[in-house]
ZAKOL-824657 format. One record per atom (N, C-alpha, C): x, y, z; residue in one letter. Coordinates in steps of 0.02 Angstrom, whole numbers, plus 50000, padded with zeros to 5 digits. Example, Ala and Ser with C-alpha at 12.3 -4.5 7.8 and 13.67 -1.06 7.14 Angstrom:
BEGIN
506604971650390A;506154977550390A;506604983550390A;506424988850354S;506844994750357S;506455000250394S;
***
This chain:
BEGIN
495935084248779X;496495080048761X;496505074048809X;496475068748772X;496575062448801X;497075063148866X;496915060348917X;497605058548982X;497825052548984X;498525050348988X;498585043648998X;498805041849064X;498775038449110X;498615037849179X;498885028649205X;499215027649260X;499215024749285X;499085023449361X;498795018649375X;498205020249439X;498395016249490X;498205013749553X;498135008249587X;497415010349653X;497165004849678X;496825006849732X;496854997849784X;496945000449829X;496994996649865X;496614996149953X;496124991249954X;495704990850007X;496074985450069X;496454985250109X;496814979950151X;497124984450205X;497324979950236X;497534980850323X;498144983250324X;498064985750375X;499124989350379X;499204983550415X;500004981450377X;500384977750431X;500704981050462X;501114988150450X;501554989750470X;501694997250451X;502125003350496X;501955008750468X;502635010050463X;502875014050444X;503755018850444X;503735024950424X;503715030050472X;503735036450481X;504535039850468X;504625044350439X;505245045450437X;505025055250411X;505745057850402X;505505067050410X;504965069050348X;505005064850280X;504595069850238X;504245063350195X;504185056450227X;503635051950192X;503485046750228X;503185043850243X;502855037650270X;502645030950221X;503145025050245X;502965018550216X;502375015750224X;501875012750191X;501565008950225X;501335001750228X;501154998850247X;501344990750222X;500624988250217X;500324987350160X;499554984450156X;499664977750144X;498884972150181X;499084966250164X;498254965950118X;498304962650062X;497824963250016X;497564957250007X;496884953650032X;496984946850021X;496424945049970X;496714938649922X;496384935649871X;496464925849908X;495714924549881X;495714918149886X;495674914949804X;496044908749827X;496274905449772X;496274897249786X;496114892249729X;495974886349744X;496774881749733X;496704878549790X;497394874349811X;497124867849795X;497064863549761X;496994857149750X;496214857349733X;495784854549792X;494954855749791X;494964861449862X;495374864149900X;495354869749915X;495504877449912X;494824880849948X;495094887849927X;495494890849991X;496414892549967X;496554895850019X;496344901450019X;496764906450067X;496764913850052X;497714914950045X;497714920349973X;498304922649959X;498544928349980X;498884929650036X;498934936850042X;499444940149991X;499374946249965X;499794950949942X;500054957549988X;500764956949976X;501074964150009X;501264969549964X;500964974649984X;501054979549963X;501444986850009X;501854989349968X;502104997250006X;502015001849966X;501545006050021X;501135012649987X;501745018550009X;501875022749971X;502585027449988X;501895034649982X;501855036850063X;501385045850071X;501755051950078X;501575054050047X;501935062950069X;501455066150089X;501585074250118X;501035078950133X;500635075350157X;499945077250156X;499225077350169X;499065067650202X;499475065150153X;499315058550149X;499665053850200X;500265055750206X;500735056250260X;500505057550311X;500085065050340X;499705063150394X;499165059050402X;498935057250367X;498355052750381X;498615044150382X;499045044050360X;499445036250356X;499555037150425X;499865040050468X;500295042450535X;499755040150567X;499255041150581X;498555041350604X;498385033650615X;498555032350548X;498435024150567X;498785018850603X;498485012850607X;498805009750678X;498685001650640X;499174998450656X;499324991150627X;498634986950630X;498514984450594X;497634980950590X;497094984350563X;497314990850564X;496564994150522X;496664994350444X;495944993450427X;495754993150373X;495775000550337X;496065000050271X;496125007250237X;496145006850178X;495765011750139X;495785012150064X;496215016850049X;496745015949990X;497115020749981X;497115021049909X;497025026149876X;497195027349787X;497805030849765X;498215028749733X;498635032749710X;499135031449620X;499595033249630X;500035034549548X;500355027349568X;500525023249508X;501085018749498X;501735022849455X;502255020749469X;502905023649449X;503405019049448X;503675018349384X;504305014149393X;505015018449410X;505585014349452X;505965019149451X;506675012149450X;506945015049455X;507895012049448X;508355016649463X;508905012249502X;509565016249528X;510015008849516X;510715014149531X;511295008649504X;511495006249578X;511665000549592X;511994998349669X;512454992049646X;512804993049692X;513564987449667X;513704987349589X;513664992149535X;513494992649455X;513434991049422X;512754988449461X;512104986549416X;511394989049433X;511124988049375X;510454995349375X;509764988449407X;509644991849460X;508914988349498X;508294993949484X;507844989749464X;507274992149437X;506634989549507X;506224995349495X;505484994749553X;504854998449529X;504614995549571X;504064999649561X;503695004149607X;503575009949624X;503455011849676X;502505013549661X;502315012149712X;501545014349742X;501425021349782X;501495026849733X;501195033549770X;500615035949777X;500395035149856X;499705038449878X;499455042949846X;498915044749823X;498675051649820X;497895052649863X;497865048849897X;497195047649960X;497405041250007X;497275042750061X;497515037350101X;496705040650161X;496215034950168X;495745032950222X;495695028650271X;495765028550354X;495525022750350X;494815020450383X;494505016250331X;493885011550343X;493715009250416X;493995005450427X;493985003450526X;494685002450565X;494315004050616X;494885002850650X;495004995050684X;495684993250716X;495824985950719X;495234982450751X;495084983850817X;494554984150860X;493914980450812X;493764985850768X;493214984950740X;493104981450711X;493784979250648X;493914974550607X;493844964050629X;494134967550708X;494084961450736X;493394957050757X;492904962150771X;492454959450813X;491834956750757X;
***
């Protein structure tokens, strides 16, 4: 039987981590170059990868500047605040690696 699936994978740098009791934020910066007039800048994209379990420890592990591939589920979600309904999208890990470390990335 057919599966229907929504995916993401993402190869970029942690900016930033947030540890908390049962998930870890993580902040990837994803960069695309793109042409600005007759130049090509670079565009960064931000992304927040939301880890639990397994993935969670290995996010923990990581350290601001390293490079990491992470695959996981896309999910939309919504809650009501001041009453009105805000809609998102959340990015859940289901592998979190990382590729190099800052050090390495740098040199």
């Amino acid at each position: 039987m057919p599966r229907n699936i929504s995916e993401f994978r993402i190869i970029g740098q942690v900016g930033g981590i947030d540890t908390r009791d049962a998930v870890t934020f993580v902040n990837l910066a994803a960069n695309y170059n793109r042409k600005d007039g007759d130049e090509w800048v670079t565009d960064t994209h931000w992304n927040r990868v939301t880890c639990f379990g397994r993935c969670a420890e290995q996010a923990a592990k990581a350290g601001k500047g390293d490079m990491v591939h992470v695959t996981g589920r896309v999910r939309q979600s919504q809650y009501e605040k001041d009453g009105e309904t805000v809609y998102g999208v959340d990015l859940i890990a289901d592998s979190f690696s990382v590729l190099a470390r800052q050090d390495e990335v740098e040199a």
